[in-house]
N, C-alpha and C positions, 0 to 999 in steps of 0.2 A: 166082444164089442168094446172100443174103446170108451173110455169113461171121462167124462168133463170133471177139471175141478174148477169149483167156484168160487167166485170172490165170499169168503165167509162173513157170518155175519157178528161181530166182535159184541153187539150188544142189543136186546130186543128191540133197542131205537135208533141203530143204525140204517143207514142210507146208502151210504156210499165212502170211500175211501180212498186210500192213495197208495197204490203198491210200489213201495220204495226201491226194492231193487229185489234179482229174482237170487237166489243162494243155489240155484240147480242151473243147467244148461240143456238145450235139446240133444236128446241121444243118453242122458245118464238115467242109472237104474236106481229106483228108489225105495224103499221101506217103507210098514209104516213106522210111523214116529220120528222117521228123517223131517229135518227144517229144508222149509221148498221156498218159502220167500216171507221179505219184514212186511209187514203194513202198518202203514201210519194213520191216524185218525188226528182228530184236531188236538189231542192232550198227549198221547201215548205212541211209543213204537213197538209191536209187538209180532213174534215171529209164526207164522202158519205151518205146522206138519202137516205132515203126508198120512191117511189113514186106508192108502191103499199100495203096493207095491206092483209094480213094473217099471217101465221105459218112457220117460217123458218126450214125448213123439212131437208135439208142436208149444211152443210160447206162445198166448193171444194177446197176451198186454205186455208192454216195454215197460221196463223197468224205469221206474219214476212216473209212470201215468196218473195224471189226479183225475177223482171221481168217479172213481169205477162203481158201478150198482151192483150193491150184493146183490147175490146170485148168480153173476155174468159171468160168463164161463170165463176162465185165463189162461188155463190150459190144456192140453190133451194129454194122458194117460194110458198106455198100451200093456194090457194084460199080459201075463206069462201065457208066451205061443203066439201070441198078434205080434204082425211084420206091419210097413207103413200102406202095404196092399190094405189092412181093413180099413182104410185111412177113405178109399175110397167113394163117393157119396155121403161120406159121414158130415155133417154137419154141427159146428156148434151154436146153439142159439144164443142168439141176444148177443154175441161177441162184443166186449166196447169198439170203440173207433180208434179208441189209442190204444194201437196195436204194436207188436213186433214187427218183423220182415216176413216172419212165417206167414202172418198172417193176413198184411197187405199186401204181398205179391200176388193173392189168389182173389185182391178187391179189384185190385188196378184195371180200368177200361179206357176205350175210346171215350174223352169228354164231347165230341162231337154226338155219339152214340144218343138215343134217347130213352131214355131209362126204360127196363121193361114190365110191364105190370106187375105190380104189389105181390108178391108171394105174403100168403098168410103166413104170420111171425109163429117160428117154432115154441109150441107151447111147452113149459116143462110142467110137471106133477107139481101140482097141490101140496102132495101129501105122496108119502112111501104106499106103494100098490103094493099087492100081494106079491111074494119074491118067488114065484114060480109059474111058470103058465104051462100047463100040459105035463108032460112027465120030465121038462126042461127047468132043475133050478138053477138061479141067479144070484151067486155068492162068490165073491173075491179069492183070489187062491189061500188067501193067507188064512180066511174066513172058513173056508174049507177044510182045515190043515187043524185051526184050532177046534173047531168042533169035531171031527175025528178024538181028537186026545179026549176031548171030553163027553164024548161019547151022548150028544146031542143030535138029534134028528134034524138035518135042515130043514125038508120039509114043515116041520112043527113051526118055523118063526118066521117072522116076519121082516123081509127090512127095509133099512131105512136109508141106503143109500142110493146114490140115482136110479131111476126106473126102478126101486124097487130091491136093490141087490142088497144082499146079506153081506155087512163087513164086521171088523174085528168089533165095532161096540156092541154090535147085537149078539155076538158070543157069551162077549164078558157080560152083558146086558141078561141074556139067559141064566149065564152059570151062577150068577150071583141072587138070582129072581127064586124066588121060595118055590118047592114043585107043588107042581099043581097039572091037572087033566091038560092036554092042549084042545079041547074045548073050552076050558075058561079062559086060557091063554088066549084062544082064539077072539073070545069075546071080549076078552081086558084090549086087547091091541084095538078092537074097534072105537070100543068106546072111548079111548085115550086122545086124548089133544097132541095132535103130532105137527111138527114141525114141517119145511120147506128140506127138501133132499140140499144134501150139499156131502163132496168131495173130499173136504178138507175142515178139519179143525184150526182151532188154535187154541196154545200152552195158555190163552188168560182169553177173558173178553174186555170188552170193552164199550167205555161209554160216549156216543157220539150221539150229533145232534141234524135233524135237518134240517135244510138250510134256511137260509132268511133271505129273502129278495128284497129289492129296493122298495120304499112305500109305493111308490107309481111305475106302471107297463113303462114306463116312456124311460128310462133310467136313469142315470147317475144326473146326467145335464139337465136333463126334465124337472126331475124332484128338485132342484138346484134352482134353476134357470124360474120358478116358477116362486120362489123365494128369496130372487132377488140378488142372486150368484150368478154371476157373469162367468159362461167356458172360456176353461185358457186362461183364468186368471187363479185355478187350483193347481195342484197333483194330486192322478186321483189313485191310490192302491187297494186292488180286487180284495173284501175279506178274504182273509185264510178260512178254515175250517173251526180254529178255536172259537174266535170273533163271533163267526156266525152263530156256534153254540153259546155266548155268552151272549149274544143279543135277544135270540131266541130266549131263553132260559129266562134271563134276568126282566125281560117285558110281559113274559106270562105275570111273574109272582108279581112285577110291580101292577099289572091289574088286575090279578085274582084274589090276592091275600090281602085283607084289611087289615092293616099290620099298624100298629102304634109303638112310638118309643118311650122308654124309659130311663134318664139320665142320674147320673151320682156322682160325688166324688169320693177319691179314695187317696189317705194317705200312707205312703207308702217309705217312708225312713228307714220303720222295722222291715221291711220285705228286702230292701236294699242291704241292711246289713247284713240279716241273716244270708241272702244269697251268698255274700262275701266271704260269709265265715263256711259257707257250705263248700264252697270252690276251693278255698286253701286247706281242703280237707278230703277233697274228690279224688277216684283214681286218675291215674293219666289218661288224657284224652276226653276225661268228661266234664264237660264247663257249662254249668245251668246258668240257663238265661233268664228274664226276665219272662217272657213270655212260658219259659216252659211251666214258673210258677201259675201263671194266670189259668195256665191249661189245667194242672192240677184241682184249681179253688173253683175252677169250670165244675168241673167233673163231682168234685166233691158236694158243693151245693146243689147240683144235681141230681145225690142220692141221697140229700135229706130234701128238696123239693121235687120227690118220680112224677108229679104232677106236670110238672114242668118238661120234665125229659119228653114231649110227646109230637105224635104228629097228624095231622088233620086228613081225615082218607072221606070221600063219598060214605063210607057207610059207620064210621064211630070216627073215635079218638085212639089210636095206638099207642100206649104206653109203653117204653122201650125199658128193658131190663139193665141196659148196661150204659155208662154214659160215654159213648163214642165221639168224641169232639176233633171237627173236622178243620184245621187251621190254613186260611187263606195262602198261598206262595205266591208273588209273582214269579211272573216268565218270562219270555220274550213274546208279547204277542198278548197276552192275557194276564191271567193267573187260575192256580189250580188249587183244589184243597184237599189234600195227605190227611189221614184219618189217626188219629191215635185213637186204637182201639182199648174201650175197658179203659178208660183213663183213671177211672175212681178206684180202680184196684193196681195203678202202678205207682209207684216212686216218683222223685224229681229225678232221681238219676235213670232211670227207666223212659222218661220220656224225655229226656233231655237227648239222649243217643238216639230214638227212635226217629225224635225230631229232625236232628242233625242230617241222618238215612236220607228218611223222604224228603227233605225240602233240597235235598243234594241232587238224588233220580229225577225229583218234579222239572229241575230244568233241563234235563237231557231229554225229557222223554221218556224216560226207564221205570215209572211208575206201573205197577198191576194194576188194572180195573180196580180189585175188592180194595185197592189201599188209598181210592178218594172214592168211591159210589161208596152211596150209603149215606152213615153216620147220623147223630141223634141231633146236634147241636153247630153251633156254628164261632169260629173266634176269629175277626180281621184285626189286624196292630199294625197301625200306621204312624207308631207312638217314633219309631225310629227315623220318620221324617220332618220330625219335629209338629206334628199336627195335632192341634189340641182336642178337639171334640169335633167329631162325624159321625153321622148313621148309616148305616148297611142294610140294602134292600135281602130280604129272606132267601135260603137256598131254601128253597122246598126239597123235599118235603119236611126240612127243619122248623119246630115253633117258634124257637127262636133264634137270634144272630149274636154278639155282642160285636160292639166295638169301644178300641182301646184306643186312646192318643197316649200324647206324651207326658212322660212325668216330668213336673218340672216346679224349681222353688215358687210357692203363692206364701199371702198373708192367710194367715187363719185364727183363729179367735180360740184360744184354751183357757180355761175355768174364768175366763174376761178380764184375760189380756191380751194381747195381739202377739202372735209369734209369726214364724215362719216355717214352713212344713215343705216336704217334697210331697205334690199332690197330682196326681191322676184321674182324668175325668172318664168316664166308661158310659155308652148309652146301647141299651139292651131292645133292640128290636123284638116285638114279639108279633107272633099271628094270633089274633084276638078270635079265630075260630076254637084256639086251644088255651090260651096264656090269658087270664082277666088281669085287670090293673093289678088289683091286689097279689095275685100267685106271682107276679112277675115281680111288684115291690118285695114280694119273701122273701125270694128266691136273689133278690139283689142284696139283699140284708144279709143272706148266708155267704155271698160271693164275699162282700165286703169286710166281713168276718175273718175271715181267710186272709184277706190280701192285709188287713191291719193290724193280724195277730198270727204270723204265720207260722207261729208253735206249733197254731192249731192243726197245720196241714200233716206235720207227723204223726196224730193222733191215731 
């Protein structure tokens, strides 16, 4: 039976996405673990394998189509032994509308015609059914090939790929699964939370967001026109995908998280030399910056305030083990935040290159999911546009954010004289579900530490 592959679902809050172009063509024969096509989501481009082998028999989406709903089928797949004769009556459900050739040739009608009643929309499975009916099982060739070697019962598993068919993960899924009776097995596969069948993996996932519609039914000219904005005297450009996720995202926390700021200044002379002296001493190619320091004194105050490192969930407070700080990047479009993981256990020279990495892929697109989802904490620097003190609405599930401006010459008062200092103003957002005045005043005192003695950061 030919087999549908599905648009995949890059991350449990995806929606939908953009299949950027297809890397296979109708009539080639495919593997698994062969790349079958990129998809794009609002932050990342990332490539989809193949987790089953045969002959890709039909394209259902054109390359570059935006909005496809995970799940929707894109393509067709022709088992070892199926010719395009099983092609016959077979149906794929839910197909998008932004199709290939293959696929709107067989839409195309008389528009005079009047449409003909409603066929009930083909339903797909829930959930993986049992992968055999009768004395008939339902398992991929490749699927069959590897359990042979490893001398696995098909009958005994269950799978997970459409209708039910046993593929390669449920092999390796077995061989790796501790033995046990296939009565327990039997039992564990029921009771287990399973997933939506799908065709096709992909090498990372991914995090997207859905969408955000205009405040009012009536749309762009409506919400406008009703506020006193004359049509025709805009241009108006559709959100992209990012947009939409940062509109979405950033108007939950600004009304869900009671967040309060915290502001300081910090002077920073010694942070500046030492950088200086740290560069004319670095290997080739590694130039710490100013920021990588901040990331450091993040991190390190951090793990003398764990209080701090935390994040607010319905049922406690999560205390996070390691301080992963996650550093704003623009882009074209938005901006993304690259994770330096374990910050309190690397070097400036360690995250000085890390940094350089990700904020390089953040603008192409070339970022992994795991290397902006996540992270414990939060750092924007807007110091390099010369802007002195701003706050930063919370990434959830982070407790806190900071923000950096710029350093720059003030007057300041030492043992009561007036001098002049290079001085840095920083204001520390926290969610007062997890962060009190006080733990967040600490935990600035430990930053502040750092950044005006930053011996301390070698220690």
């Amino acid at each position: 039976m030919p087999i549908q592959i599905l648009m995949p679902a890059l991350s449990p809050t995806m929606e939908e996405g953009t299949l950027s172009k297809w890397l296979v063509a109708e009539g080639d024969t495919v593997s698994s673990g062969d790349l079958l096509a990129e998809i794009e989501t609002d932050k990342a481009t990332m490539e989809v394998e193949a987790v089953e082998e045969g002959v890709i028999a039909k394209l259902l989406v054109a390359g570059g189509a935006e909005g496809v709903k995970v799940n929707a089928p894109i393509a067709i797949l022709l088992e070892e032994g199926e010719t395009e004769a099983d092609l016959d009556g077979f149906e794929a459900g839910g197909a998008p509308k932004a199709a290939s050739k293959s696929a709107t040739e067989t839409q195309t009608k008389d528009a005079s015609q009047p449409d003909p009643a409603p066929k009930a929309a083909p339903q797909s499975d829930p959930a993986p059914q049992a992968s055999h009916s009768g004395d008939r099982i339902k398992a991929s060739p490749l699927a069959k090939r590897l359990a042979k070697d490893a001398g696995l019962d098909l009958a005994s598993l269950t799978g997970t790929g459409p209708g039910g068919r046993i593929v390669k993960a449920d092999i390796e899924a077995a061989k790796a699964a501790p033995k046990s009776s296939p009565k327990a097995e039997a039992a564990n596969s029921q009771s287990a939370p399973q997933s939506a069948p799908q065709s096709a993996t992909t090498s990372t996932s991914e995090s997207a967001g859905q969408e955000v519609g205009m405040p009012l039914s009536g749309g762009a000219a409506d919400y406008l026109a009703k506020r006193g904005i004359v049509q025709g005297s805009y241009d108006l450009e559709p959100l992209d995908g990012m947009r939409k996720v940062i509109a979405k995202r950033l108007s939950e926390s600004n009304n869900n998280v009671p967040d309060f700021p915290l502001t300081i200044d910090c002077e920073i002379d010694g942070l500046l030399a030492m950088r200086k002296e740290l560069n004319s001493q670095a290997p080739e190619g590694v130039k710490i910056s100013v920021n990588d320091m901040i990331i450091r004194a993040c991190a390190l105050a951090l793990k003398h305030e764990p209080r701090a490192n935390a994040s607010y969930t319905p049922d406690g407070i999560a205390y996070h083990k390691n301080a992963d700080v996650a550093v704003a990047v623009a882009v074209d479009g938005g901006l993304i935040t690259p994770i330096v993981r374990e910050a309190n256990n690397k070097g400036l020279s360690t995250i000085s290159t890390e940094m350089k990495d990700l904020a390089g892929r953040a603008k192409t697109k070339k970022l992994k999911p795991e290397e902006y989802q996540g992270g414990t904490f939060s750092v924007s620097n807007l110091g390099m546009f010369g802007i002195r003190e701003f706050g930063s609405i919370i990434n959830e599930p982070h407790g806190m954010i900071m923000s950096v401006g710029a350093g720059a010459p003030r007057p300041v008062v030492k043992d009561g004289a007036l001098a002049v200092a290079t001085v840095m103003t920083v204001t520390l957002t926290c969610d007062h579900r997890v962060v009190d005045g006080a733990l967040g005043a600490q935990w600035l005192g430990h930053f502040k530490r750092y950044i005006e003695q930053p011996i301390t950061m070698m220690l």
